[in-house]
C-alpha positions as CSV (number, residue, x, y, z in Angstrom):
1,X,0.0,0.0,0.0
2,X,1.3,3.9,-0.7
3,X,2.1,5.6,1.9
4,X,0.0,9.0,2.9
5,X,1.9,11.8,4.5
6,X,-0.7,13.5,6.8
7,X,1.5,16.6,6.8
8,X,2.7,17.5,2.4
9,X,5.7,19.9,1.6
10,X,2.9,22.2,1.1
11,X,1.4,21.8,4.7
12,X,4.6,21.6,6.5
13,X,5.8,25.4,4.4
14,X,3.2,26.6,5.5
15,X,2.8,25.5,9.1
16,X,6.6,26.8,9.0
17,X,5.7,30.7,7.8
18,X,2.8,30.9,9.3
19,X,4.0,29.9,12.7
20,X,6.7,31.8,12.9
21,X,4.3,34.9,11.7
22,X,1.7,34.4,14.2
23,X,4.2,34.2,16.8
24,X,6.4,37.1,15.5
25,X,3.2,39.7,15.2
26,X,1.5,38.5,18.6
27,X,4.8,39.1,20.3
28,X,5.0,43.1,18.8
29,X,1.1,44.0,19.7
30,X,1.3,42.3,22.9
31,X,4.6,44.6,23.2
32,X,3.0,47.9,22.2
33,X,-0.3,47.2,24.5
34,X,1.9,45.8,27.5
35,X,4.3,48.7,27.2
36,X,1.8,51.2,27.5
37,X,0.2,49.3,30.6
38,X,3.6,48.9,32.1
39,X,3.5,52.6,32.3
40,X,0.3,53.1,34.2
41,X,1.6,50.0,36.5
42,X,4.8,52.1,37.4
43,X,2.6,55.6,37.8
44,X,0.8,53.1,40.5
45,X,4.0,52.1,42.1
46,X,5.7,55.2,42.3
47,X,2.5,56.8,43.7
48,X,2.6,53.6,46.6
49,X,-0.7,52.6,45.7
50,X,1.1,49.1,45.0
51,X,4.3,47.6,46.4
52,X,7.4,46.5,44.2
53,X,6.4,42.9,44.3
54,X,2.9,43.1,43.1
55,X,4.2,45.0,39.7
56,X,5.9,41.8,38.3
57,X,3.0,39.5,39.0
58,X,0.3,42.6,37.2
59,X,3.0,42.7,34.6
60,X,2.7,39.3,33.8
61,X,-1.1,38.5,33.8
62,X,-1.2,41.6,31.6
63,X,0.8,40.3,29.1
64,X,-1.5,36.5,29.4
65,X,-4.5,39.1,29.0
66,X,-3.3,40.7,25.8
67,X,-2.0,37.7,24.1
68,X,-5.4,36.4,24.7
69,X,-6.7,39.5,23.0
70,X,-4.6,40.0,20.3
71,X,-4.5,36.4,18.8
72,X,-7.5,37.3,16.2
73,X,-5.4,40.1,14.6
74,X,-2.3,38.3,14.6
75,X,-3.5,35.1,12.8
76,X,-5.7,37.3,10.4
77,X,-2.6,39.5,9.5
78,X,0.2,36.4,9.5
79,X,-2.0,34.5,7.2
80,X,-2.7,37.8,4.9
81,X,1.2,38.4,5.0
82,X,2.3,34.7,4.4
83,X,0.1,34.1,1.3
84,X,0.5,37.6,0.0
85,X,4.5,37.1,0.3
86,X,3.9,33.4,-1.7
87,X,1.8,35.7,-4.3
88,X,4.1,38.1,-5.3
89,X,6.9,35.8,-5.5
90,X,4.9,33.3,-7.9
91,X,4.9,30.3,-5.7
92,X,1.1,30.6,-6.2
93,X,1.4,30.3,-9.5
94,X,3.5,27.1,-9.5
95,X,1.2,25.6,-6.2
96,X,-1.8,26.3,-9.3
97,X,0.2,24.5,-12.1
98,X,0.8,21.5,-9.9
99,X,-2.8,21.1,-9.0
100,X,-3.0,22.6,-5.8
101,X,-6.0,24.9,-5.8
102,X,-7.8,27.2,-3.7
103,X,-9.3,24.1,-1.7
104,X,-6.0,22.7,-1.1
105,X,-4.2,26.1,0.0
106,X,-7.3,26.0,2.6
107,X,-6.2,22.5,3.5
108,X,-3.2,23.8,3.9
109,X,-3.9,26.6,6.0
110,X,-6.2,25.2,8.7
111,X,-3.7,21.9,9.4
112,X,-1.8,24.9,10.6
113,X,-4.7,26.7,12.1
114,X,-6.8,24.3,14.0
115,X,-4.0,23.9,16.8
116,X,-3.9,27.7,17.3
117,X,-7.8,27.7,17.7
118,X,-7.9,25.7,20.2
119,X,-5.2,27.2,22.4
120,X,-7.0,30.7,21.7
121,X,-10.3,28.6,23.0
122,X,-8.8,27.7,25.8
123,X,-6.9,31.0,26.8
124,X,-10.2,33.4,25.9
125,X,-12.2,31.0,28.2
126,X,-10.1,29.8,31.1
127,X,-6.5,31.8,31.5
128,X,-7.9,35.3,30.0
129,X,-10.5,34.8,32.9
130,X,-8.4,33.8,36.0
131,X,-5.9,36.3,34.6
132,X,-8.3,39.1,34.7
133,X,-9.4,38.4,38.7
134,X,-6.1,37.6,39.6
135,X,-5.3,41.0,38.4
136,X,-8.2,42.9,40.3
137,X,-7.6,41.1,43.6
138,X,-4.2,42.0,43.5
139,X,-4.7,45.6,42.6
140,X,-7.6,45.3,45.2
141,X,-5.4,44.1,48.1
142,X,-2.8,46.2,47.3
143,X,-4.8,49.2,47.6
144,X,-6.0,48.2,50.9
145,X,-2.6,47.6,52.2
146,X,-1.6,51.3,51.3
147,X,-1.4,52.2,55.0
148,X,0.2,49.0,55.8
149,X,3.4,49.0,54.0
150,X,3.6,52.4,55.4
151,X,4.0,50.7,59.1
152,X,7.8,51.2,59.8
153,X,10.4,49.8,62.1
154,X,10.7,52.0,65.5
155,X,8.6,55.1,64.1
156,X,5.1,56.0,64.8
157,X,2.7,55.4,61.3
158,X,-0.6,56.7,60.8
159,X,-3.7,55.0,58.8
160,X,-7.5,55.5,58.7
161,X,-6.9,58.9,58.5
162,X,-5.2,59.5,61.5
163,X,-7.5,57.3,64.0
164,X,-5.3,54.8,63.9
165,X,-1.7,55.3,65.4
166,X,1.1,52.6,65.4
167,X,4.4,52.1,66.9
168,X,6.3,49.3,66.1
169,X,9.5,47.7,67.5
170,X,10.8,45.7,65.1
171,X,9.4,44.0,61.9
172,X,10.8,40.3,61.1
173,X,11.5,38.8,57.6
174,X,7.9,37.1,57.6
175,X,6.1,40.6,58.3
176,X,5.8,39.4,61.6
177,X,5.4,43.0,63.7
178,X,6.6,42.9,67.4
179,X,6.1,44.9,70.5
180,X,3.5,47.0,69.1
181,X,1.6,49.8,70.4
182,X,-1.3,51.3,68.9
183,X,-4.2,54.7,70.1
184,X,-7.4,53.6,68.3
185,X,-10.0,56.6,68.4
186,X,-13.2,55.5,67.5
187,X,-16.7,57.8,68.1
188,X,-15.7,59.9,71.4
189,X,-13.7,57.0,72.8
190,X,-10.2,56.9,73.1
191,X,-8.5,52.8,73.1
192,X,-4.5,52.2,73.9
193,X,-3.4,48.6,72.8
194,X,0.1,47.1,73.5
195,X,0.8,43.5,72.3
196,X,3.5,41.2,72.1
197,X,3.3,40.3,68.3
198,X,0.8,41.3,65.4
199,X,0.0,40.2,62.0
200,X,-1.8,41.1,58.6
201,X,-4.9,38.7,57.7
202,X,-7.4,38.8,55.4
203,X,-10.7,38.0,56.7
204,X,-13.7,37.4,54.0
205,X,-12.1,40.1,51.8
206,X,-11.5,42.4,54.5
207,X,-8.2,43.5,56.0
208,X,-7.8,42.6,59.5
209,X,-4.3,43.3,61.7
210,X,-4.3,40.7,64.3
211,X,-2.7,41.3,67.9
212,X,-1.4,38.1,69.5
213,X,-0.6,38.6,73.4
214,X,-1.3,41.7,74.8
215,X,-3.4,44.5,76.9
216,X,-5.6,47.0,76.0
217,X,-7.5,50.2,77.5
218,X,-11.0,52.4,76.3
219,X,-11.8,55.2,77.7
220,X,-11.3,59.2,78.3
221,X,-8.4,60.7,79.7
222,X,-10.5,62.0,83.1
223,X,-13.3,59.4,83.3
224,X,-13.4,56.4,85.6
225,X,-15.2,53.6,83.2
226,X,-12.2,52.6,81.6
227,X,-12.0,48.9,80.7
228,X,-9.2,46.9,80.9
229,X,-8.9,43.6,79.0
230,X,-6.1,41.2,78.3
231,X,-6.3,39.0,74.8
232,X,-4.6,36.3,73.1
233,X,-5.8,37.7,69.8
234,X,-7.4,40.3,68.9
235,X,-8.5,41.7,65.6
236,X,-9.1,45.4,64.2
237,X,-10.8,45.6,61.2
238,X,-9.3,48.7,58.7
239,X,-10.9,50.4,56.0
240,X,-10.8,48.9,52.7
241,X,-9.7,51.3,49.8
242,X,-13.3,51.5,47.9
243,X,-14.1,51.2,44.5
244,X,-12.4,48.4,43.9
245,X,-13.9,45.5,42.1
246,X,-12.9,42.6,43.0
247,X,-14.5,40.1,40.3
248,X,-15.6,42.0,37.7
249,X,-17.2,40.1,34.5
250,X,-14.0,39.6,32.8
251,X,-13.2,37.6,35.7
252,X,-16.0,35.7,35.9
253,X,-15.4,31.5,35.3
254,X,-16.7,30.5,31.9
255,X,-18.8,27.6,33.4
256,X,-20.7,30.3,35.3
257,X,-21.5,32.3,32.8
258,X,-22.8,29.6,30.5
259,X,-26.0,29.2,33.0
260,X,-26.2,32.8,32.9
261,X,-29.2,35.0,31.6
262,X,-27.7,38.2,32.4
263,X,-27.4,39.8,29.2
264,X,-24.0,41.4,30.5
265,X,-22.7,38.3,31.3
266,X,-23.9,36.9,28.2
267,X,-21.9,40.0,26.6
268,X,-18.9,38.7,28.2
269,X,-19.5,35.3,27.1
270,X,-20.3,35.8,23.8
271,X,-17.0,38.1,23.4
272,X,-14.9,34.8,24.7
273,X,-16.5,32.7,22.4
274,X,-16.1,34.7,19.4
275,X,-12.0,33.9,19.9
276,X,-12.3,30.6,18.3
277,X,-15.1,31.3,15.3
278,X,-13.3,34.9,14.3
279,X,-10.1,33.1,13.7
280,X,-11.6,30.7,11.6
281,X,-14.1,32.8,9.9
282,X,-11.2,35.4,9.5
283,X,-8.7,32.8,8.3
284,X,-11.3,31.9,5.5
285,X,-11.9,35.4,4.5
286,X,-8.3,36.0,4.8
287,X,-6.9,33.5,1.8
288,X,-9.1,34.9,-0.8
289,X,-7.9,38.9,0.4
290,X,-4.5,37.8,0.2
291,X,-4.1,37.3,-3.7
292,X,-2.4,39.9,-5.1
293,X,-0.6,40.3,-8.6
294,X,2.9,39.2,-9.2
295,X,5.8,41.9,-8.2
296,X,3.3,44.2,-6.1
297,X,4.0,44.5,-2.3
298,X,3.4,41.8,0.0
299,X,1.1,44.1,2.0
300,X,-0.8,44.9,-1.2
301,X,-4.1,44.1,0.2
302,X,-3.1,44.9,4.1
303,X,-5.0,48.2,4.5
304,X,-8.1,46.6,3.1
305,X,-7.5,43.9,5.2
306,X,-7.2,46.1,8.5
307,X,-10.7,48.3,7.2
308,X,-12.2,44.9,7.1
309,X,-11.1,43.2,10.4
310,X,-12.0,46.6,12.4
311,X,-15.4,46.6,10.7
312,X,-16.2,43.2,11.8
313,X,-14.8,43.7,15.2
314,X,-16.9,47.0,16.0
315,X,-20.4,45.2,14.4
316,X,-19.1,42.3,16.7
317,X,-19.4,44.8,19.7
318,X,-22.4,46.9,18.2
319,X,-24.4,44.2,17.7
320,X,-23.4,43.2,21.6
321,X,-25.0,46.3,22.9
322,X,-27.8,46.1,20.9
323,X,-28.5,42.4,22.5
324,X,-27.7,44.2,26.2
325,X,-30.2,46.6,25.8
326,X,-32.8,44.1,24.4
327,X,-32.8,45.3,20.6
328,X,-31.7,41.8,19.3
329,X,-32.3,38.4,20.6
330,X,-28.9,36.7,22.0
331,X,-28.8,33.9,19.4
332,X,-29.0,37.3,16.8
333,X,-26.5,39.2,18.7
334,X,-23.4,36.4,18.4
335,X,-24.4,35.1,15.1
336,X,-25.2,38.1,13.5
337,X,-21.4,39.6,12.5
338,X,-20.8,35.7,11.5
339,X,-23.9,35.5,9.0
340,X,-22.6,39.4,7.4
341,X,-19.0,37.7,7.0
342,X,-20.5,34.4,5.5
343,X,-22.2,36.4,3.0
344,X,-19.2,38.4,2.5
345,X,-16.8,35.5,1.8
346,X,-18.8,34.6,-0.8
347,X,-19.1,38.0,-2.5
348,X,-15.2,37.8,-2.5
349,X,-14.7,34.2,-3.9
350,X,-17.5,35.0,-6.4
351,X,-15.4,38.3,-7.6
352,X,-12.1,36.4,-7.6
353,X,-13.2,32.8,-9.4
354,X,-16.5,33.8,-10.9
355,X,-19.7,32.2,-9.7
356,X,-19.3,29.0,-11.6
357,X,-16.9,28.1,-9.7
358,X,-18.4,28.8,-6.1
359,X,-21.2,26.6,-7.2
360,X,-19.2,23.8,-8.3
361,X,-17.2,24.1,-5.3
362,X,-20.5,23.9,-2.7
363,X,-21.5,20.9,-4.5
364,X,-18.1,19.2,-3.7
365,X,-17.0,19.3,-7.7
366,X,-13.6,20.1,-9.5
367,X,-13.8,23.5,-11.6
């Protein structure tokens, strides 16, 4: 029996160029966006609204974020560069004279494309996710910590706007504080709390500052109902920062939102969903845009290309508003930019191979 190659010298050029394309224009936009992002992290830093440590960790879930977000306009561009480039040097040409048509170059194309759908499936709706509430509850906790971190070794701090006063000893390497003294004021009462040790918890979302072994006194300097307690722990609750969100949508879980009938959260899902079907609805529309004659530029049809992808993203996320505020159905609201590129796929391979063709083709026959 003949051997069959699953992967052709066709497949495996391809798969080659393409790879390296995808990988080559994710990496610049995911640059650009991170670098911009890595400005407003810093802007937080410097301001102490997050410590040192937290910017790496927010660096890096940014950059999982955008390469989650960018992996629709880096396939639709690589693949619109890759066959453009094959095109203008007349490989195209020779691929035709051999017998490899249109069908075959999309053969070709989606051998490559079908492993990069599913790792943009599974990054747009489990990593783009956790990545996204990682990023809020760290920004979130770090904002509530403000007047923490500002707790020093043998100096008195201030937090809660000045009702709150600490001294503190000594700090240890696990942010352990010891011999600590604090003056609580809270309503008309005055409290003075010494304890051996004390630690930062967080409690249920709050922030909590735990005293482990010590005394403590309420009252007014001048009255006689003072109380006097002693404690193995005690806890003081501190202000969170406000405003924060902790899970927003984007950082919902996917399995929750697929029981939803919010029609924001069906937003949200829709827009992970759509990760997988634009790249291969783009891919499709992208072979046909790529043709070009021989000796023009490789990016011959790029700036059509770009008109075209931004169109179909912004009716992606008009027709997503529209289904929020109840204009469309659901079913309507994802589908819809996917029947308007259906049709338009057509309209291209009709103007490129004439109509005969197209008809042949959808009734599985050789032009």
């Amino acid at each position: 029996m003949r051997n069959i190659r699953f992967l052709s010298v066709l497949d495996r050029m391809l798969m080659s160029d393409l790879l390296k394309t995808i990988i080559s224009v994710l990496t610049v936009l995911v640059v650009i966006v991170v670098s911009r992002n890595f400005i407003k992290i810093l802007k937080m830093a410097v301001d102490g609204l997050i410590s040192n440590e937290a910017v790496v960790s927010i660096l890096g879930l940014k950059i999982v974020l955008a390469s989650a977000n960018f992996i629709v306009p880096a396939v639709f561009v690589s693949v619109l560069m890759v066959l453009g480039r094959m095109y203008r040097d007349q490989e195209m040409s020779a691929l035709s004279s051999a017998g490899a048509g249109v069908g075959r170059l999309y053969v070709a194309v989606f051998k490559t494309l079908i492993p990069v759908v599913f790792i943009a499936a599974w990054m747009s709706l489990v990593v783009s996710p956790w990545a996204a509430s990682k990023v809020e509850k760290t920004i979130y906790t770090e904002k509530q910590n403000i007047g923490v971190r500002a707790i020093g070794e043998g100096k008195f701090s201030e937090y809660n706007k000045g009702n709150l006063i600490f001294y503190v000893e000594k700090i240890s390497a696990d942010n352990v504080m010891h011999d600590v003294f604090v003056q609580n004021k809270r309503e008309n009462e005055v409290g003075i709390l010494t304890a051996e040790k004390a630690e930062v918890r967080t409690i249920n979302d709050d922030l909590y500052i735990i005293f482990i072994n010590g005394e403590r006194v309420q009252g007014n300097a001048g009255e006689v109902d003072f109380i006097f307690e002693s404690f193995t722990e005690y806890g003081m609750r501190l202000d969170s920062s406000g405003g924060i969100q902790v899970n927003p949508i984007s950082g919902i879980s996917t399995r929750k939102l697929l029981h939803t009938r919010d029609l924001n959260e069906l937003s949200e899902l829709h827009h992970r969903l759509s990760v997988p079907f634009s790249i291969i609805v783009l891919a499709i529309m992208a072979v046909p845009l790529a043709q070009v004659r021989p000796r023009s530029g490789v990016y011959g049809n790029l700036a059509a290309a770009f008109l075209i992808y931004f169109s179909f993203a912004n009716f992606e996320k008009v027709s997503n508003s529209w289904m929020v505020k109840g204009e469309i159905p659901p079913w309507l609201g994802f589908w819809g930019v996917y029947f308007l590129a259906a049709f338009f796929i057509v309209i291209l391979l009709v103007r490129l191979y004439g109509l005969t063709w197209v008809i042949l083709q959808m009734q599985g026959k050789q032009a």
